[in-house]
C-alpha positions as CSV (number, residue, x, y, z in Angstrom):
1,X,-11.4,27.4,-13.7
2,X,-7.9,28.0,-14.5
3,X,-7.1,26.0,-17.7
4,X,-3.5,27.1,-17.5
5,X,-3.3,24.0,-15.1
6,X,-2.4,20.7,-15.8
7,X,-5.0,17.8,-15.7
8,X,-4.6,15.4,-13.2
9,X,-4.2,14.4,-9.6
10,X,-1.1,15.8,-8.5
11,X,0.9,14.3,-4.9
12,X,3.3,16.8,-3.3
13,X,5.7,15.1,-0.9
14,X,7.1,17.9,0.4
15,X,11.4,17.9,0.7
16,X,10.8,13.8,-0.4
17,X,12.9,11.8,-1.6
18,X,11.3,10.3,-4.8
19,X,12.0,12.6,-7.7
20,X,9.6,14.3,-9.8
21,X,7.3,11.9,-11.5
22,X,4.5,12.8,-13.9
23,X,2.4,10.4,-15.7
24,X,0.6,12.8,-18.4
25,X,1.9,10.7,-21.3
26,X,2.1,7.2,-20.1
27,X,1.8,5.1,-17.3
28,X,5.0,3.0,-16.2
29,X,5.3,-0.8,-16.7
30,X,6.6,-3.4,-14.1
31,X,10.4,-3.3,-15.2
32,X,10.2,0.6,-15.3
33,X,14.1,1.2,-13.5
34,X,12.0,4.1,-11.4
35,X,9.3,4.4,-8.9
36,X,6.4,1.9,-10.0
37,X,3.0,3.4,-10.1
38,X,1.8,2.6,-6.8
39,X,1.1,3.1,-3.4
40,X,0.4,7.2,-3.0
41,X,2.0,7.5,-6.7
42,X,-1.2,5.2,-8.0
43,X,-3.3,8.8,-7.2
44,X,-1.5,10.3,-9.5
45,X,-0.9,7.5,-12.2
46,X,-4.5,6.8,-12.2
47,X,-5.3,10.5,-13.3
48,X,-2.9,11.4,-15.4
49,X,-1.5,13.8,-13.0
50,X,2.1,13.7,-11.5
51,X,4.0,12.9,-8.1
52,X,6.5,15.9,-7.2
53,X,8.4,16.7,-4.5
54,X,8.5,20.5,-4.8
55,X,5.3,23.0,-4.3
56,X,6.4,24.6,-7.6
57,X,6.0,21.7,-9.7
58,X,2.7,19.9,-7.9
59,X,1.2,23.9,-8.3
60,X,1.0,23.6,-11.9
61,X,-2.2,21.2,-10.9
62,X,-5.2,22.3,-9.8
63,X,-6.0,19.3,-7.6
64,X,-3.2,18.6,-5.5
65,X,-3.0,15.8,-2.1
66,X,-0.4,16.7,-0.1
67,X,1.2,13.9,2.1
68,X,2.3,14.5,5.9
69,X,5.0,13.3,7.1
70,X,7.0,13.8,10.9
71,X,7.8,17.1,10.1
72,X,4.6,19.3,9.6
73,X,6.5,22.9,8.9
74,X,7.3,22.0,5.4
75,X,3.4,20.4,4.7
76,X,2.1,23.7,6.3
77,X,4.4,26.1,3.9
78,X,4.0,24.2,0.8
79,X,-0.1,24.5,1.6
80,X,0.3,27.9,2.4
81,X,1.8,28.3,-1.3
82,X,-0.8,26.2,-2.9
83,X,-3.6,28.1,-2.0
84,X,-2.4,31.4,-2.4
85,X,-1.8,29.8,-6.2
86,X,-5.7,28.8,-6.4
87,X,-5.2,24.8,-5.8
88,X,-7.6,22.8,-4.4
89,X,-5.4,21.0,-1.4
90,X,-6.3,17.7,0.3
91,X,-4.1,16.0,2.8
92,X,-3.1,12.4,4.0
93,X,-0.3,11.2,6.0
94,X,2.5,9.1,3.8
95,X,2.9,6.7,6.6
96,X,-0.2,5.2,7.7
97,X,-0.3,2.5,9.8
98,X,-1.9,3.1,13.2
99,X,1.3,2.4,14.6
100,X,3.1,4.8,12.9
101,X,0.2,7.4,13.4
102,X,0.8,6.9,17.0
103,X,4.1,7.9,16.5
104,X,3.6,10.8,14.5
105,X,1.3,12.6,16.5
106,X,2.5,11.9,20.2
107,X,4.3,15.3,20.5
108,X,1.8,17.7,21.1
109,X,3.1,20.8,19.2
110,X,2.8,18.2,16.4
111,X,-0.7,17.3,17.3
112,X,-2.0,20.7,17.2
113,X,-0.4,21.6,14.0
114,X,-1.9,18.5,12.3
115,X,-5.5,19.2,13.4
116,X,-5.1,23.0,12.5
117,X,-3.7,21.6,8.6
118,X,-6.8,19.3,8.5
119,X,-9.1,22.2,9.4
120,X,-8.2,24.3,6.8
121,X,-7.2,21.9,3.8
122,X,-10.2,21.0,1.1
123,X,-10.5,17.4,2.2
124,X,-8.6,14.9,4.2
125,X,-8.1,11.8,2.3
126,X,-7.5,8.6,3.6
127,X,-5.9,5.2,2.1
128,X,-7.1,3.1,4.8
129,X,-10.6,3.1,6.6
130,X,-9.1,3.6,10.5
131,X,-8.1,7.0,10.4
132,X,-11.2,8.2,9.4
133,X,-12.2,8.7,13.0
134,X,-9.1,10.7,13.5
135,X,-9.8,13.2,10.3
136,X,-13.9,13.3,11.0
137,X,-12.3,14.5,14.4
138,X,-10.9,18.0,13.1
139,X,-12.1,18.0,9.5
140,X,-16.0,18.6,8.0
141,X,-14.8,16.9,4.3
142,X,-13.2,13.5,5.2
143,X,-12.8,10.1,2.3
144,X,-11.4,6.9,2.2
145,X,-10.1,5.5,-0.9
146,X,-7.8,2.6,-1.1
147,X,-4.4,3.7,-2.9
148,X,-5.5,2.1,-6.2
149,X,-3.6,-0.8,-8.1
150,X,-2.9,-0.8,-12.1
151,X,-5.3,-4.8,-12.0
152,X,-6.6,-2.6,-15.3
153,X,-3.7,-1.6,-17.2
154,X,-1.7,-3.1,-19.7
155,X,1.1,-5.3,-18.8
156,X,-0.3,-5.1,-15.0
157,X,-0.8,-8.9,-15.1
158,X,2.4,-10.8,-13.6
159,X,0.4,-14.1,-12.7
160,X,2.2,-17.4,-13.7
161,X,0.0,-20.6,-14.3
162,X,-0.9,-22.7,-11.0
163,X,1.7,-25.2,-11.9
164,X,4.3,-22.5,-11.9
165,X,3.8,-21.5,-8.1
166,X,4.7,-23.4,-4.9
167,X,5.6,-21.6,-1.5
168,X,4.6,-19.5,0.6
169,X,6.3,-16.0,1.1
170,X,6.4,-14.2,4.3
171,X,5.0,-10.9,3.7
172,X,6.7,-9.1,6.6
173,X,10.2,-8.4,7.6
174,X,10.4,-6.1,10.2
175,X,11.3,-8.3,13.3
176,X,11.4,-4.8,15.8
177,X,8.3,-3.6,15.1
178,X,5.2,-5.4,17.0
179,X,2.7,-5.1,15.2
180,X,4.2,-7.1,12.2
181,X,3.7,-10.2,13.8
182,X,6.4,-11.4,11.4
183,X,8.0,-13.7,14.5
184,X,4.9,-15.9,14.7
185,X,4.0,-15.5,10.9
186,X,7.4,-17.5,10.4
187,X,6.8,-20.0,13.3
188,X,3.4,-20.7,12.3
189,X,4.5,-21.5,8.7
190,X,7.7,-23.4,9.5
191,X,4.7,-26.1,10.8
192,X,3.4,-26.6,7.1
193,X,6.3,-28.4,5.4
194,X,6.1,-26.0,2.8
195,X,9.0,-24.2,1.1
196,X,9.3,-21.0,2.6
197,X,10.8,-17.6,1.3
198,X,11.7,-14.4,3.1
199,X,13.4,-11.3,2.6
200,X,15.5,-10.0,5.2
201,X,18.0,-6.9,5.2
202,X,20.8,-9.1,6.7
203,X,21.4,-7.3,10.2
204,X,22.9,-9.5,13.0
205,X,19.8,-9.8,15.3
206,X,17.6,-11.0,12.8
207,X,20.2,-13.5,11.2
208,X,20.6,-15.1,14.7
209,X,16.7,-15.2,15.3
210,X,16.1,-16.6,12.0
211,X,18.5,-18.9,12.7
212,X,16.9,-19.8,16.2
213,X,14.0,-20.9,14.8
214,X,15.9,-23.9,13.4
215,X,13.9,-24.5,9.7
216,X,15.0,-27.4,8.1
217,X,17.7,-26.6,5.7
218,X,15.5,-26.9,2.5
219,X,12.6,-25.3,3.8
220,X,13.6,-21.6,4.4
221,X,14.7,-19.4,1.5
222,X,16.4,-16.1,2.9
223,X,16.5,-13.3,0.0
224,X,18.2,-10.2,0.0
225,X,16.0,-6.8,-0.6
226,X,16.1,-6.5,-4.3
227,X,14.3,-4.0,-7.4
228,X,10.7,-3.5,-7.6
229,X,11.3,-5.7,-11.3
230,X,13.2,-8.4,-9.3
231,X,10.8,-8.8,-6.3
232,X,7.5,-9.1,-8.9
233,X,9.6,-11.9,-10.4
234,X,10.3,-13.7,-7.1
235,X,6.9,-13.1,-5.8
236,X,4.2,-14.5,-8.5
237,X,6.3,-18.2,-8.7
238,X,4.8,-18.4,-4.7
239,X,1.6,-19.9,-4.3
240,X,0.1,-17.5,-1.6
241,X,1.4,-15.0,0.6
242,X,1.3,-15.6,4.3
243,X,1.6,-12.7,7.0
244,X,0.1,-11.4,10.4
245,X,0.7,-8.2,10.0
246,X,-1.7,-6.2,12.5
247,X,-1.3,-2.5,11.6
248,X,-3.9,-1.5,9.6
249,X,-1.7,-0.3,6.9
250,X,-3.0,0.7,3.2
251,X,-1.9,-3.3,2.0
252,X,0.8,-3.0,-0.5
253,X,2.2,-6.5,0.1
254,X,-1.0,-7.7,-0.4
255,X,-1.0,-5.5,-3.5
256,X,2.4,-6.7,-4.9
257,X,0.6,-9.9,-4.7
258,X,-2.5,-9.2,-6.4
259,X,-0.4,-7.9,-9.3
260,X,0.5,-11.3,-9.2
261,X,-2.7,-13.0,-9.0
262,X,-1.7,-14.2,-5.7
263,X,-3.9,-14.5,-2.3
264,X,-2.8,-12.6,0.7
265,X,-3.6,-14.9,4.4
266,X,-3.8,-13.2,7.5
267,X,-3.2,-9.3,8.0
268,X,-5.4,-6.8,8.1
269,X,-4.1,-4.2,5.5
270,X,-7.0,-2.0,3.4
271,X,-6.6,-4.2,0.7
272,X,-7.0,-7.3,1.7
273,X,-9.9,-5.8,3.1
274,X,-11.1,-5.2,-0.1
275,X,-10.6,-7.8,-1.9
276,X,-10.0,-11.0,0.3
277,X,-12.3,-10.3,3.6
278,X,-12.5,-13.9,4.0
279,X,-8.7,-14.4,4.5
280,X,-7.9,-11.2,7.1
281,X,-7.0,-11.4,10.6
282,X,-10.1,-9.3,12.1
283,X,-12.8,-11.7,13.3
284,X,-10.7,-14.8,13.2
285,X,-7.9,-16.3,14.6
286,X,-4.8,-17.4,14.0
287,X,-5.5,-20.9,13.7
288,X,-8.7,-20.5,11.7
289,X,-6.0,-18.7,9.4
290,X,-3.4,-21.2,9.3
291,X,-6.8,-24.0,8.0
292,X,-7.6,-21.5,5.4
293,X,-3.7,-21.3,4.3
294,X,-3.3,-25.4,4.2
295,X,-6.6,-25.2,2.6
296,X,-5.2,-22.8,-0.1
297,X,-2.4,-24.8,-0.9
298,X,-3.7,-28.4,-0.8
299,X,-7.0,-27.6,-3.0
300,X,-6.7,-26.1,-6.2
301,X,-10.0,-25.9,-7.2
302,X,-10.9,-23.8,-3.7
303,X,-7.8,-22.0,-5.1
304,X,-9.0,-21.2,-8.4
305,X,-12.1,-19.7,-7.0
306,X,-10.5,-17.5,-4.5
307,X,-8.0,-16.5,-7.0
308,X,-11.0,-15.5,-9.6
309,X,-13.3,-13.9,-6.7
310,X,-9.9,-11.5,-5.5
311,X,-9.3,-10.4,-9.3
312,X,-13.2,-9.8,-9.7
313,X,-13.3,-7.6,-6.5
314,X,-10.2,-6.3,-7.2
315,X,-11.5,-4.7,-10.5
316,X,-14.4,-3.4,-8.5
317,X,-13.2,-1.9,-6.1
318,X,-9.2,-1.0,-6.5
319,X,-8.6,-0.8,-10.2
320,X,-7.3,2.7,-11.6
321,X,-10.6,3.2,-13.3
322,X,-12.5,2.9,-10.2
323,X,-10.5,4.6,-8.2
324,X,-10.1,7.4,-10.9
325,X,-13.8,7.8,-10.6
326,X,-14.3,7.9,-7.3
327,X,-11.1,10.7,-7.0
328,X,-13.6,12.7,-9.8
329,X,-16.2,13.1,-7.4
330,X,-13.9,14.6,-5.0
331,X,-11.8,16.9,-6.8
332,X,-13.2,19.9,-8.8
333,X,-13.0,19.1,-12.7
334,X,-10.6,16.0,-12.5
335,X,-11.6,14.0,-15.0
């Protein structure tokens, strides 16, 4: 081994726009102005490693996952470069939904290139279960881990006493894209006489079809996008989180919540998988849902317990320390 390296994970995003974030010496709070430490940046935060954007900088590690994204020439050079340094190179893709999967490899030059990178890279890491299929296809060394969440750090815990929270917030806002479901995740709430908040960007289309769905005027709550600070704030005064959300994603709404000690209804993301199986879409439907979410805010001792059975599993099975162990097992001396 190479002791020259640095310890930790570290996550090359090739060409991205985040800057260059390492977490050697400390591990950022919630009101950190910068990048928070989660989704793929939770890899790296959880080891002590670092999140970069250049080959240069994520080769001073020896473990290093490189994310894919649309354009595969830049992931293929920058692997190139790590090996020939001595790195140990996993990959995953940045975005991935199956939707957005779907997307990403539909061009066939791209398709080709992608299973010749997973052939030759150390392991192909995964943040939700679905694409293992995919990576088993073309790769021998295949994992899923779900992108961890900080549920074990200090000053990780946002929750607000149950007297505090009311709501429900829509956990979606992408009106164009299918497989949000966030049309029918607003419908289906509007029913519940339960103040409502959602974030929208503000474009024409979706002002008119938010204003076609005709909520009573103290119902709805329309927020503009805001800072990661601002939007932990909003977020844990809400009672649960409501969304249909069909893509398979990695889960970070329903992580934002959990930060907050808040249950996620009705999607399908990794982490709700995790640590709320009883409240995702697969195996039930939509109006089983909707009973669970009335049932959620009407009773607060079935509250309680779901609350304290999602934190439990959430230590388990998505903390940093758990996720730091597992990551161990798969890198060569990452501690």
């Amino acid at each position: 081994m190479n002791f020259a390296f640095l310890p930790g994970l570290a996550v090359l995003n090739p060409l991205g726009k985040d800057p260059d974030q390492p977490f050697q010496t400390e591990i950022p709070g919630p009101d950190y102005s910068g990048h928070p430490p989660l989704n793929y940046h939770a890899y790296a935060a959880c080891t002590r490693g670092g999140f970069y954007r250049t080959t240069a900088s994520a080769g001073q590690h020896r473990n290093v996952l490189l994310l894919l994204r649309r354009d595969l020439v830049a992931a293929r050079k920058a692997f190139n470069m790590l090996k020939a340094h001595g790195c140990v190179v996993a990959i995953s893709f940045k975005e991935s939904g199956t939707h957005q999967i779907a997307a990403q490899l539909s061009d066939a030059r791209r398709f080709d290139a992608f299973c010749e990178l997973a052939a030759d890279a150390d392991l192909c890491l995964s943040s939700t279960p679905d694409l293992l299929a995919l990576y088993s296809s073309v790769s021998r060394r295949v994992a899923y881990l779900p992108t961890p969440y900080p549920v074990d750090e200090p000053g990780w815990d946002l929750s607000v006493p149950l007297e505090k929270r009311s709501g429900i917030f829509i956990g979606t806002r992408e009106f164009d894209v299918p497989s949000r479901n966030h049309l029918l995740a607003l419908t289906a709430a509007r029913k519940m006489s339960h103040p409502i908040t959602v974030v929208d960007k503000g474009l024409q289309s979706t002002r008119k079809l938010l204003a076609a769905l005709r909520f009573p005027a103290d119902q709805l709550t329309v927020l503009k996008p805001m800072d990661y600070s601002g939007y932990l704030q909003m977020l844990r005064r809400h009672r649960l989180v409501l969304q249909f959300d069909q893509s398979r994603v990695p889960g970070q709404v329903a992580g934002d919540a959990l930060i907050c000690g808040i249950p996620t209804v009705g999607s399908n993301g990794a982490i709700e998988r995790e640590i709320l199986p009883e409240l995702v879409s697969d195996g039930q439907d939509f109006g089983e849902l909707l009973e669970q979410t009335l049932q959620l805010l009407r009773n607060n001792a079935e509250y309680r317990t779901t609350v304290s059975l999602m934190l439990h599993r959430a230590r388990e099975r998505v903390s940093f320390s758990k996720i730091r162990s597992e990551l161990a097992e798969l890198f060569p001396g990452l501690m």
